[in-house]
MIKE-341354 format. One record per atom (N, C-alpha, C, O): residue number from 1; atom name; x, y, z. Coordinates in steps of 0.2 Angstrom, whole numbers. Layout:
// MIKE-341354
+-----+------+-------+-------+-------+
:   n : atom :     X :     Y :     Z :
+-----+------+-------+-------+-------+
: NUM :   CA :     X :     Y :     Z :
...
+-----+------+-------+-------+-------+
This chain:
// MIKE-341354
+-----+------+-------+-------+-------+
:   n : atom :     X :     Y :     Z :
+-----+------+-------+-------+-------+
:   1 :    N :   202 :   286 :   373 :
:   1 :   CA :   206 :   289 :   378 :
:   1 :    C :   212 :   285 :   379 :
:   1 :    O :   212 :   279 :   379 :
:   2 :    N :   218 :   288 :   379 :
:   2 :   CA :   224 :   287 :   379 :
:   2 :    C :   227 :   280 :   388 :
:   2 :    O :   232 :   277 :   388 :
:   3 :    N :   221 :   281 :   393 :
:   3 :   CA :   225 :   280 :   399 :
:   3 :    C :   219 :   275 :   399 :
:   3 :    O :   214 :   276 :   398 :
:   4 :    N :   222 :   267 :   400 :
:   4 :   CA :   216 :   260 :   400 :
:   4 :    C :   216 :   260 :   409 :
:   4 :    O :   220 :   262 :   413 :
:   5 :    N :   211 :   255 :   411 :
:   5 :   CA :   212 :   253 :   416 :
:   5 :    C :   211 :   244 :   414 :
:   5 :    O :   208 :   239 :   411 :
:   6 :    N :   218 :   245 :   417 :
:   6 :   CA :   221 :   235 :   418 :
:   6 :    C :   221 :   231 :   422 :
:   6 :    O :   225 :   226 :   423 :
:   7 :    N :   212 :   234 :   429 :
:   7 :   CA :   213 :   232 :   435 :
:   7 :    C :   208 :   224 :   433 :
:   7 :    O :   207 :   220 :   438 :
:   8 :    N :   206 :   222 :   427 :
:   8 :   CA :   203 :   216 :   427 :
:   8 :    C :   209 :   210 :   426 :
:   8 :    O :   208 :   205 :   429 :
:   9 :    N :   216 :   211 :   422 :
:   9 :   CA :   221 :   206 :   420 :
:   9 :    C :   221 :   205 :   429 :
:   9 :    O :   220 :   200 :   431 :
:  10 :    N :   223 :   209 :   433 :
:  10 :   CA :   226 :   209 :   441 :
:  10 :    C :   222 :   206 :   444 :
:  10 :    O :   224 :   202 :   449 :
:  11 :    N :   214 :   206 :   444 :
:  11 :   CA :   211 :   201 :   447 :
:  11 :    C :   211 :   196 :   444 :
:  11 :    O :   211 :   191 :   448 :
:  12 :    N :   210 :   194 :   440 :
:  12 :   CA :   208 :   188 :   436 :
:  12 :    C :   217 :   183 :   440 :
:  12 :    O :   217 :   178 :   443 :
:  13 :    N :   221 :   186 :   439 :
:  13 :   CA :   231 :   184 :   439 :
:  13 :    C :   229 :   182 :   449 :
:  13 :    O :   231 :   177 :   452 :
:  14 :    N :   225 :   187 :   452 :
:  14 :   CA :   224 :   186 :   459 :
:  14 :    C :   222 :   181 :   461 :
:  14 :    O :   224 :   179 :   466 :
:  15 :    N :   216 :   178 :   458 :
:  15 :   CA :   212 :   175 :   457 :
:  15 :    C :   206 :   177 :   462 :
:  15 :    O :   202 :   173 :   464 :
:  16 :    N :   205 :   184 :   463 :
:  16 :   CA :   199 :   186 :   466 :
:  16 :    C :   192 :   187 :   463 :
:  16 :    O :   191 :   184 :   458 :
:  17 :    N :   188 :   191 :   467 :
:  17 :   CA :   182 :   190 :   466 :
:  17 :    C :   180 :   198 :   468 :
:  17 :    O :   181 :   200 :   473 :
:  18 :    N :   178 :   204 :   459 :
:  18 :   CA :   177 :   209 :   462 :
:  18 :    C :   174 :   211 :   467 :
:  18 :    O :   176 :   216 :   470 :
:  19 :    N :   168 :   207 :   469 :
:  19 :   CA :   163 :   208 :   475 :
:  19 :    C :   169 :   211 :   480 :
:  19 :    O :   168 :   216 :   484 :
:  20 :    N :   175 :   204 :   481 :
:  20 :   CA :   177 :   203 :   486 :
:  20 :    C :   184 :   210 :   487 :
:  20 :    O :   186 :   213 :   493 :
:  21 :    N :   185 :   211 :   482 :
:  21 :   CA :   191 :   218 :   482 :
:  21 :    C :   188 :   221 :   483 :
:  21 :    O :   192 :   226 :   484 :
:  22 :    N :   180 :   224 :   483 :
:  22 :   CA :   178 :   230 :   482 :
:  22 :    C :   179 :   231 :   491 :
:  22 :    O :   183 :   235 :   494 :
:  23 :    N :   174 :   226 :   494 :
:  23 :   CA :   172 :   226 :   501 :
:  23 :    C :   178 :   229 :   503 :
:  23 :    O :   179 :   234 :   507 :
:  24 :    N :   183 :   224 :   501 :
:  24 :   CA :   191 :   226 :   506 :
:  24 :    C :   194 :   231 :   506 :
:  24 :    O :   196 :   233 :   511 :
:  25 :    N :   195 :   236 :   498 :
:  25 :   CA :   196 :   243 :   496 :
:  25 :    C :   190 :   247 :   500 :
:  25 :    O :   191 :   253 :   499 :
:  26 :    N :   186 :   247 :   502 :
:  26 :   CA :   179 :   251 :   502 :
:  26 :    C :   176 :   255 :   498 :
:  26 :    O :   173 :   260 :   499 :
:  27 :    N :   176 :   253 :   494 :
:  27 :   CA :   171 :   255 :   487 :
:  27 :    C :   164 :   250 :   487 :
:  27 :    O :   163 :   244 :   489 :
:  28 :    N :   161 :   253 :   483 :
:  28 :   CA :   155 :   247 :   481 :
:  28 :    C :   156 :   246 :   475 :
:  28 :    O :   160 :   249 :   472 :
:  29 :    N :   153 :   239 :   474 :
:  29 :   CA :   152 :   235 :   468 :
:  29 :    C :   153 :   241 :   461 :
:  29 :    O :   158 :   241 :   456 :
:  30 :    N :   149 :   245 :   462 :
:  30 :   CA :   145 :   251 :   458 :
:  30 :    C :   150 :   254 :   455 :
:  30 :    O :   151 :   255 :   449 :
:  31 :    N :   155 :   256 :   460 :
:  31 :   CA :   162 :   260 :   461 :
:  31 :    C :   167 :   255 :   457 :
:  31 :    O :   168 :   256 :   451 :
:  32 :    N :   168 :   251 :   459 :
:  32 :   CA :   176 :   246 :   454 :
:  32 :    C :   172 :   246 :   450 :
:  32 :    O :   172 :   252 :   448 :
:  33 :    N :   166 :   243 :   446 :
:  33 :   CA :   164 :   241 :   441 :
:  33 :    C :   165 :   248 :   436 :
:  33 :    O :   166 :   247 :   430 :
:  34 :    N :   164 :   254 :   439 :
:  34 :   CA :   162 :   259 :   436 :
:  34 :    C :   173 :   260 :   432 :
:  34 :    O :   176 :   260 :   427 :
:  35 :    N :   175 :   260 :   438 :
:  35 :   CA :   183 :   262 :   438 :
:  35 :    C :   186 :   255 :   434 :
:  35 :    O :   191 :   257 :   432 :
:  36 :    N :   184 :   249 :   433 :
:  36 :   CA :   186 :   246 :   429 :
:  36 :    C :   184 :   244 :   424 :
:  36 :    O :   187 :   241 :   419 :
:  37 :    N :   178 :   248 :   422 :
:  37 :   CA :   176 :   250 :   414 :
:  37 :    C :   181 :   254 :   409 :
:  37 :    O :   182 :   253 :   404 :
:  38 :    N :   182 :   260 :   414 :
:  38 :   CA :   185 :   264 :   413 :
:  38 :    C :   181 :   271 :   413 :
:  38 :    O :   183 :   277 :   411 :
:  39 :    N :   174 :   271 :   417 :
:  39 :   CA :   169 :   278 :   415 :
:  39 :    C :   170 :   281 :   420 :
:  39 :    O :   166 :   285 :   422 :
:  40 :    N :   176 :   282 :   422 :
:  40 :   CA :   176 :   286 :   428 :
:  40 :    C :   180 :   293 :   423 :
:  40 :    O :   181 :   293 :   417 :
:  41 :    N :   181 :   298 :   429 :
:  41 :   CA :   185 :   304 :   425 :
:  41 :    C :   193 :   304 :   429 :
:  41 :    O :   199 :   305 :   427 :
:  42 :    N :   191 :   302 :   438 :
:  42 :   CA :   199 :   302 :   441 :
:  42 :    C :   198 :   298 :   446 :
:  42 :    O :   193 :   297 :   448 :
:  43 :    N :   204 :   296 :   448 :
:  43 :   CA :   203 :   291 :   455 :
:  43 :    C :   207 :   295 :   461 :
:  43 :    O :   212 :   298 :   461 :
:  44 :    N :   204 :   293 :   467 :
:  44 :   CA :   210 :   297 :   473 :
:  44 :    C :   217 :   292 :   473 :
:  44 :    O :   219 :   286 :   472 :
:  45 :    N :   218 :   296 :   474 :
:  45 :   CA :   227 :   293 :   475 :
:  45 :    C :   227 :   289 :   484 :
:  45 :    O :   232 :   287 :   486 :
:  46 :    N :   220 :   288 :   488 :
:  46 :   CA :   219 :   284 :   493 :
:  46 :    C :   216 :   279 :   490 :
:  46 :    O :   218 :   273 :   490 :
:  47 :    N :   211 :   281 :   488 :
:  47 :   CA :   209 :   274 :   484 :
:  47 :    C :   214 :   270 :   479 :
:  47 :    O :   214 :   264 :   480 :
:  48 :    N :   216 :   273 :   474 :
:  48 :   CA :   223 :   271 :   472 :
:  48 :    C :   227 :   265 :   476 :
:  48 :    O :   228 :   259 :   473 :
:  49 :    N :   229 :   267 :   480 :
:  49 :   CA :   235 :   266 :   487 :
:  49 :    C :   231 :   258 :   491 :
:  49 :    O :   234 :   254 :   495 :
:  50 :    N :   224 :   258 :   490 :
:  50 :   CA :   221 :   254 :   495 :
:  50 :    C :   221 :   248 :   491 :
:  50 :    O :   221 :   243 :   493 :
:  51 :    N :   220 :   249 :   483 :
:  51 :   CA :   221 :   246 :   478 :
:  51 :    C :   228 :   240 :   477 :
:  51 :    O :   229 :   234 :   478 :
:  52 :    N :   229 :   244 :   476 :
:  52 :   CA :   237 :   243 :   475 :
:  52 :    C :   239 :   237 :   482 :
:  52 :    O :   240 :   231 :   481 :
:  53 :    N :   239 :   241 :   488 :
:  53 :   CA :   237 :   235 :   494 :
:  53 :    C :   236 :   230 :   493 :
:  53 :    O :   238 :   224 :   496 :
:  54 :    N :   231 :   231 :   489 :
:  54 :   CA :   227 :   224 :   490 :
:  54 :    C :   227 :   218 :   485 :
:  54 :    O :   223 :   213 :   486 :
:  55 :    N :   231 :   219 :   480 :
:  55 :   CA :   232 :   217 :   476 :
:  55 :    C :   240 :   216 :   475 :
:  55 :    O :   243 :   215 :   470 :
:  56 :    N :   244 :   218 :   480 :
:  56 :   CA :   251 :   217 :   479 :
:  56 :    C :   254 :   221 :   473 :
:  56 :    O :   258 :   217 :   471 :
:  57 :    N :   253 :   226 :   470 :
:  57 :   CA :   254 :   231 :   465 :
:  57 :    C :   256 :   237 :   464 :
:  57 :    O :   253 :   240 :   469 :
:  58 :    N :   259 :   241 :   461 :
:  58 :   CA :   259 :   247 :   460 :
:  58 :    C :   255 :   249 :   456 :
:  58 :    O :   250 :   246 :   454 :
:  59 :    N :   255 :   258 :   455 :
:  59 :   CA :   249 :   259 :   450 :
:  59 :    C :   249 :   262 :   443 :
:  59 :    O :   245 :   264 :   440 :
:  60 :    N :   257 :   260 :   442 :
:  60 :   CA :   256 :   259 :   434 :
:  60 :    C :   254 :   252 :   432 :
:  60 :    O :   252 :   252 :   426 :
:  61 :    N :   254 :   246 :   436 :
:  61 :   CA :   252 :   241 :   435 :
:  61 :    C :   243 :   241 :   434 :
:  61 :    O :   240 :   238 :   429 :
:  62 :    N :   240 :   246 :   439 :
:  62 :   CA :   233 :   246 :   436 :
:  62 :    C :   231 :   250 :   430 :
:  62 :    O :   224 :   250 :   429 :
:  63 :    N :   235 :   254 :   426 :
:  63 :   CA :   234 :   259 :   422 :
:  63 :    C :   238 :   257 :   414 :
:  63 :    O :   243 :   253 :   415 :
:  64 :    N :   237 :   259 :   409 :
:  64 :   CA :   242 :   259 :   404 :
:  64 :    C :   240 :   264 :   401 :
:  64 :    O :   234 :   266 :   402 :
:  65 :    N :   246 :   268 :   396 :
:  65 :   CA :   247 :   274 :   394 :
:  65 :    C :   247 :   272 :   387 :
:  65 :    O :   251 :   268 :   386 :
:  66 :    N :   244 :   275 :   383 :
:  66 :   CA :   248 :   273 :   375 :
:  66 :    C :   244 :   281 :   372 :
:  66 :    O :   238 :   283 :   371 :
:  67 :    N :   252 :   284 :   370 :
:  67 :   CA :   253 :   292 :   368 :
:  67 :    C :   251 :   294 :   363 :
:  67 :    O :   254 :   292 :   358 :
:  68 :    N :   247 :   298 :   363 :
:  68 :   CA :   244 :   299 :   357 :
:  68 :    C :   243 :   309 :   357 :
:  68 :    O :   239 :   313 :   359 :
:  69 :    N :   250 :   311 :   351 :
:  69 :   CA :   251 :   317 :   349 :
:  69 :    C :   245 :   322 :   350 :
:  69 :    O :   246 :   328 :   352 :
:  70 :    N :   239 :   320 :   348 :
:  70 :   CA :   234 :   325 :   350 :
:  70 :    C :   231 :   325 :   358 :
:  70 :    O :   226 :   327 :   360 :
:  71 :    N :   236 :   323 :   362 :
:  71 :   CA :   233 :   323 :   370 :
:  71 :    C :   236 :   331 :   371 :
:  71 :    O :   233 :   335 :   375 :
:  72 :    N :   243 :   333 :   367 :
:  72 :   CA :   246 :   338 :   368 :
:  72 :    C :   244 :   346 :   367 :
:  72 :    O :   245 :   351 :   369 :
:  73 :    N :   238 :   344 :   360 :
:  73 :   CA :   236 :   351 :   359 :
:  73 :    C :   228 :   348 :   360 :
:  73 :    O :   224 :   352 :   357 :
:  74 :    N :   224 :   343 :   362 :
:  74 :   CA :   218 :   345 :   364 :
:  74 :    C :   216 :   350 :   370 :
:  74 :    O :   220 :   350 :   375 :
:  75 :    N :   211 :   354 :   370 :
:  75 :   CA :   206 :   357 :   373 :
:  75 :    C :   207 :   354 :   381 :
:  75 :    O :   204 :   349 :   382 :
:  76 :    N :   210 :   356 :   386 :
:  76 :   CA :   207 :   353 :   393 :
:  76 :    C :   200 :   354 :   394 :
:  76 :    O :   196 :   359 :   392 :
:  77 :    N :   198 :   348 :   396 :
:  77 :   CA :   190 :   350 :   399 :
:  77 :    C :   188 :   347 :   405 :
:  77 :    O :   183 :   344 :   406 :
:  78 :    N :   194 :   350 :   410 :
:  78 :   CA :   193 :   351 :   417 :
:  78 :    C :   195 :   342 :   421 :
:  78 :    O :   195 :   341 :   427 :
:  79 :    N :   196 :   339 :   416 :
:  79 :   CA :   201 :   333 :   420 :
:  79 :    C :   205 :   334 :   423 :
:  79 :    O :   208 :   330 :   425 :
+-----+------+-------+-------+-------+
């Protein structure tokens, strides 16, 4: 998959503790862990937003894009 999540470099740079970002964003453990694997399929754009908050960031800062020519003719499958 073309789109990484880069929210481990931003805690580790924060010096936090995901337990402690999870509580604060309101997510569980379950939830970041799941969304900083990367196994999720999308994130809300509030959740996003509470993120970002709380880590002093934007949300290209939590994401990296690297383009990959078959993104443009594969199959949508409801992403």
């Amino acid at each position: 998959m073309p789109v990484r999540v880069t929210l481990d470099a931003l805690i580790v740079a924060k010096g936090l503790k995901a337990r402690d970002l999870a509580q604060e964003v309101g997510l569980s453990e379950t939830q970041l862990s799941l969304f900083r694997s990367g196994k999720v399929k999308g994130i809300r754009f509030r959740t996003l937003a509470r993120l970002c908050a709380a880590l002093g960031c934007k949300p290209g800062d939590l994401l990296d894009y690297a383009f990959d020519p078959s993104d443009l003719t594969a199959p949508d499958d409801g992403d």
